[in-house]
VEXTOR-722093 format. One line per 5 residues: their letters; for each residue z, y, x of N, C-alpha, C. Coordinates in steps of 0.001 Angstrom, whole numbers, plus 500000, padded with zeros to 6 digits. Atoms other than C-alpha are relative to their C-alpha. Layout:
N
a	Z,Y,X,Z,Y,X,Z,Y,X  ...
END
This chain:
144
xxxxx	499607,498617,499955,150292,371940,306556,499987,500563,498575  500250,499711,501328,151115,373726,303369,500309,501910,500494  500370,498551,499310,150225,377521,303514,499348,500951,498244  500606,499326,501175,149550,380246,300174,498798,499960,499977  501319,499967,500169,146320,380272,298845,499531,500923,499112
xxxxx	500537,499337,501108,144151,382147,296752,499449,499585,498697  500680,500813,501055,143243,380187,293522,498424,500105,500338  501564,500106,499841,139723,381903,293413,499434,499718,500828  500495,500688,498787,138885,381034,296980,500394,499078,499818  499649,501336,499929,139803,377642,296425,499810,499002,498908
xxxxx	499841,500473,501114,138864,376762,293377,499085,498489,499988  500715,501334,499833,136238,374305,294654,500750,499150,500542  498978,500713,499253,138804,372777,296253,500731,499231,499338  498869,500448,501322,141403,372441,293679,499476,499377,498838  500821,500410,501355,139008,371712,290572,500128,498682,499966
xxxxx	500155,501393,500066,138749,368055,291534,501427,499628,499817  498855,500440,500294,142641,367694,292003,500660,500641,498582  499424,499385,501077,143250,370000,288638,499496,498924,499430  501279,501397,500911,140610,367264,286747,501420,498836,500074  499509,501032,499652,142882,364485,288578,501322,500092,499032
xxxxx	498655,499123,500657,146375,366009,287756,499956,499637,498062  500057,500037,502002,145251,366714,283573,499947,498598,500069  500160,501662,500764,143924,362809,283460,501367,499253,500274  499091,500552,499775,147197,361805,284811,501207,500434,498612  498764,499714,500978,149406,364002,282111,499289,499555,498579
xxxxx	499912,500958,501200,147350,362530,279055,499622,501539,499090  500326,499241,500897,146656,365917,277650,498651,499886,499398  501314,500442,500665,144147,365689,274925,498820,501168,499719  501241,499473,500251,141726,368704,275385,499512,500515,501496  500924,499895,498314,139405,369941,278305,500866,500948,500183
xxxxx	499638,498947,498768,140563,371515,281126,498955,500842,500164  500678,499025,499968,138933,374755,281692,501186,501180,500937  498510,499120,499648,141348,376754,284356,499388,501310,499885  500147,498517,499852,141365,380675,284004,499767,500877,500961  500122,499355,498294,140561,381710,287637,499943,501812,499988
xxxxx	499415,498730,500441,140274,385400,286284,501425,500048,499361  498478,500364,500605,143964,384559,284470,501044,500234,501901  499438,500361,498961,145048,383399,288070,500177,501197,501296  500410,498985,499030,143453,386252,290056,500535,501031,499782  499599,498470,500273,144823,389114,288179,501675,499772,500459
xxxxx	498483,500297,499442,148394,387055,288273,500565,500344,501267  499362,500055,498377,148364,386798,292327,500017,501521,499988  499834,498490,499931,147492,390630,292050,500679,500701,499821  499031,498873,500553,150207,391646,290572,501700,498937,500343  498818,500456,499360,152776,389344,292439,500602,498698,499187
xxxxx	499370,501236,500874,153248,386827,289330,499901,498601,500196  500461,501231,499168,152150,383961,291187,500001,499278,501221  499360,500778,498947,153462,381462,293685,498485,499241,500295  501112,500481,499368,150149,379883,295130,499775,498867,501091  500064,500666,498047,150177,376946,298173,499585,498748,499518
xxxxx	501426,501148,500202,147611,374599,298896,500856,499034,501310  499271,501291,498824,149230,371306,301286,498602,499892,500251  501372,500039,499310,146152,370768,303813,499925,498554,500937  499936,500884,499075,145507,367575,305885,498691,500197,500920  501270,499512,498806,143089,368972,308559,499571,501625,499009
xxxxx	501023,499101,500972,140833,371040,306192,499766,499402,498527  499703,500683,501125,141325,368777,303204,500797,500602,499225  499159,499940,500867,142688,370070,300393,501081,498638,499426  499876,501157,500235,145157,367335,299256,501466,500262,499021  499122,499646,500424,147919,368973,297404,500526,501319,499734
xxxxx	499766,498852,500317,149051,372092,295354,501093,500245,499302  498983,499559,500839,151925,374043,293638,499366,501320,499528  500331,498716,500415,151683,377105,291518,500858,499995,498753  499113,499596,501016,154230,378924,289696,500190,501240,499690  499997,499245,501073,154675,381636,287295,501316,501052,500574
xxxxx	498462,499912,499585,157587,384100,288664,499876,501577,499446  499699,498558,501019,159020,387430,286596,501350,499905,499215  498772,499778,500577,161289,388618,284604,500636,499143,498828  499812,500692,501132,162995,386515,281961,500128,500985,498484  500158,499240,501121,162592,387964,278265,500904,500258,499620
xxxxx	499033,499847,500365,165567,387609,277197,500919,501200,501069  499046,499250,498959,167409,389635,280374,498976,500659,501054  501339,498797,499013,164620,391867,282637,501026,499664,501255  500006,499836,498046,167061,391622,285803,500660,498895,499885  499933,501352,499657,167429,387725,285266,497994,499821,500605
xxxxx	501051,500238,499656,164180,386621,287223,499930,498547,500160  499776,501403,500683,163014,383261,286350,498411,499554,501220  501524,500192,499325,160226,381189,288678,499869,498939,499191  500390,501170,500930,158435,378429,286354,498853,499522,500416  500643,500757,499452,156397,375756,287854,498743,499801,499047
xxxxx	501264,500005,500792,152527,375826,286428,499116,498559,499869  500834,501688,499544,151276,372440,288405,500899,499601,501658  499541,501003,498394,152318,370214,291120,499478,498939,500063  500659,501212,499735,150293,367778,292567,499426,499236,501349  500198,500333,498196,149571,365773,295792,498712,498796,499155
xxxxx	501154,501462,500045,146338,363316,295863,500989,498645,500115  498982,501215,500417,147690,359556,294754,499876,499640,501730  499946,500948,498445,146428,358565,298684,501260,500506,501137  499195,499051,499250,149324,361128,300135,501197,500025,499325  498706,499909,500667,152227,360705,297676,501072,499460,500163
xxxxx	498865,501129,499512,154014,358051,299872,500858,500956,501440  500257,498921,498276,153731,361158,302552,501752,500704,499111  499007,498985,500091,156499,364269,302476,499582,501078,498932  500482,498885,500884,154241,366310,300610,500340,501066,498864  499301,499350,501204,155202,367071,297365,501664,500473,500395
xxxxx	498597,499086,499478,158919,367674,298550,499969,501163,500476  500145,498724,498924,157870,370368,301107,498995,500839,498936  500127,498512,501082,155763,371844,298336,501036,500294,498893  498901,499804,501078,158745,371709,295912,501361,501289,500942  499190,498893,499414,160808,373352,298468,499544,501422,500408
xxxxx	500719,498356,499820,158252,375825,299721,499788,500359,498718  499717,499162,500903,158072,377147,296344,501151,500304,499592  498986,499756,500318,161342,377448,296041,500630,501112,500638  499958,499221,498545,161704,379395,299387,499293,501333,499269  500595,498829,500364,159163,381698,298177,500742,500658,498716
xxxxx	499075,499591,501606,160834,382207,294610,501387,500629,500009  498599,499402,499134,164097,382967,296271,499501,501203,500564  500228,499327,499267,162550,385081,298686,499161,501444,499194  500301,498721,500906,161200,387076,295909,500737,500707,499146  498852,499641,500730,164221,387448,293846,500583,499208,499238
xxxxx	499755,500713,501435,164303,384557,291402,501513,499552,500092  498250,500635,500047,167694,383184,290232,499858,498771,499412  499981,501342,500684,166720,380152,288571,498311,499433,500209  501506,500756,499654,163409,377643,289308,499774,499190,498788  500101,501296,501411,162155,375389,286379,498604,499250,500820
xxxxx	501157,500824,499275,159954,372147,287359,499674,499518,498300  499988,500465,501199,158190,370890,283889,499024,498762,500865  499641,501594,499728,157754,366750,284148,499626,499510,498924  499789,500726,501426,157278,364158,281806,500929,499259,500852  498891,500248,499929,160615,362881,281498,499072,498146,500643
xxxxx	499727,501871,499668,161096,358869,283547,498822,499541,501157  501124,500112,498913,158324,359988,286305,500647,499912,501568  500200,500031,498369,158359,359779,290051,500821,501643,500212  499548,498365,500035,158800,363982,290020,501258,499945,499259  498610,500107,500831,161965,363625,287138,500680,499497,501091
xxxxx	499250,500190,499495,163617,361587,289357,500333,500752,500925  500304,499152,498512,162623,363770,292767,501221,501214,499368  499336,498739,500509,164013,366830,290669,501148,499875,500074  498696,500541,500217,167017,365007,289721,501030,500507,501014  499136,499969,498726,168096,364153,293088,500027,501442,500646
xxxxx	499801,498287,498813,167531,367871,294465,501096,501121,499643  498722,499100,500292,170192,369271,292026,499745,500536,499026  500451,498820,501429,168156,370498,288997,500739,499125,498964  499950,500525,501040,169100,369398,285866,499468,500408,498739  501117,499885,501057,167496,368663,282650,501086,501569,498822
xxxxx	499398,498666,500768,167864,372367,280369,499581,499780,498533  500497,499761,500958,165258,372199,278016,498576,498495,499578  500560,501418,500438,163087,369061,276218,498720,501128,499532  501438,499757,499993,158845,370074,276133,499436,499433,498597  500501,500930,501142,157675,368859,272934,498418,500490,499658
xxxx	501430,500042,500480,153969,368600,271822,499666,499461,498540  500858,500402,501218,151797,368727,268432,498956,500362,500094  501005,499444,500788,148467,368942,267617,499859,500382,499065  500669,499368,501136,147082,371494,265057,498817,500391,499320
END
């Protein structure tokens, strides 16, 4: 079942799959999520939220970023924060049905355009691929 959530109620929940998630993308400093950051977001509508459930198991999340674009105020832009399903559930439907239910919701709020961020030649790149997105913009990283 995948159903909105509240970050801060859930954070015990999520913490272990946020942990999982970072060691998988290779980023090189601690995770520390903002749960006040997150809380004020849902408060004020900027935040797409949904927890995938297998009984009472947390086992999979989305959360995305949704507002106005800077450049154009009545272009509304939704931008994907995390996506992640536990590795034991990824052979499941999961992640699709959260890719679409945020999409549903993002629509249903106004957005005109969705962004998924990926490392390019993954499992998700391809998923994206096939659903109709295409690549816009290239992510680049430095340390300073």
């Amino acid at each position: 079942m995948i159903k909105p959530i509240i970050v801060a109620d859930v954070i015990g929940q999520i913490l272990p799959m946020i942990r999982e998630n970072w060691a998988e993308t290779g980023f090189a400093f601690a995770i520390d999520p903002d749960v006040a950051t997150y809380a004020s977001m849902q408060e004020s509508d900027q935040l797409i939220a949904l927890g995938a459930f297998d009984g009472d198991d947390m086992i999979g999340y989305s959360t995305a970023m949704i507002g106005c674009h800077i450049f154009n105020p009545n272009v509304i832009v939704c931008q994907s924060d995390a996506l992640f399903v536990r590795q034991s559930h990824r052979q499941t439907s999961i992640g699709g049905r959260l890719i679409l239910q945020t999409e549903h919701i993002a629509k249903h709020r106004g957005a005109h355009f969705m962004l998924w961020q990926t490392r390019a030649g993954t499992p998700l790149a391809g998923s994206l691929l096939r659903r109709g997105y295409e690549p816009a913009d290239v992510a680049l990283i430095k340390g300073l």
